[in-house]
C-alpha angles and dihedrals in degrees: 000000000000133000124200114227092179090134096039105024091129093042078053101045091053097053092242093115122073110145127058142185131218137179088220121169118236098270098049091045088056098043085060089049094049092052089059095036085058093043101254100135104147113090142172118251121199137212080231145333105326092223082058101064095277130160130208105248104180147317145273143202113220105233093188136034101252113264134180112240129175118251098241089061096073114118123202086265098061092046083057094047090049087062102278085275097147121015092204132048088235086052093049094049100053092046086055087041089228127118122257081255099055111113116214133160125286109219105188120187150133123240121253 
């Protein structure tokens, strides 16, 4: 399976990210469960969308099996871990245009 780091490719690249969320649907959400749950934890990871234009750049190990988790839940170490993106979880919301309540899936993982 393939995630898209079009927001975060240089974050990825470094190694600095290593959490992402995502407003994933259900199934997607259990495809990626079912992945873990089969041990298929290593991943690809794109620059952006692959029917785009965009290229693998890399891979990834899940280090967690993918969960949804409210917003409002992100420490400063997950905000670290997202990229440093945001240095705040307001800030992170808005960047991600959802409000602090909004539940989406945790990937956590570290680059190949």
């Amino acid at each position: 399976m393939i995630l898209s780091f079009a927001w975060t490719k240089e974050q990825f690249l470094a190694g600095i990210k290593t959490e992402t969320r995502r407003d994933w649907t259900e199934r997607t959400l259990l495809c990626w469960q079912n992945a873990w749950d089969q041990g298929r934890h290593r991943h690809l990871a794109a620059d952006k969308v692959l029917y785009a234009g965009g290229k693998i750049i890399g891979g990834f190990t899940l280090t967690a099996r993918p969960e949804r988790q409210a917003l409002f839940f992100m420490t400063d170490a997950n905000l670290k871990a997202e990229g440093g993106i945001a240095k705040t979880v307001a800030e992170f919301c808005q960047r991600v245009k959802q409000p602090a309540e909004k539940s989406m899936v945790v990937v956590k993982f570290q680059k190949l």
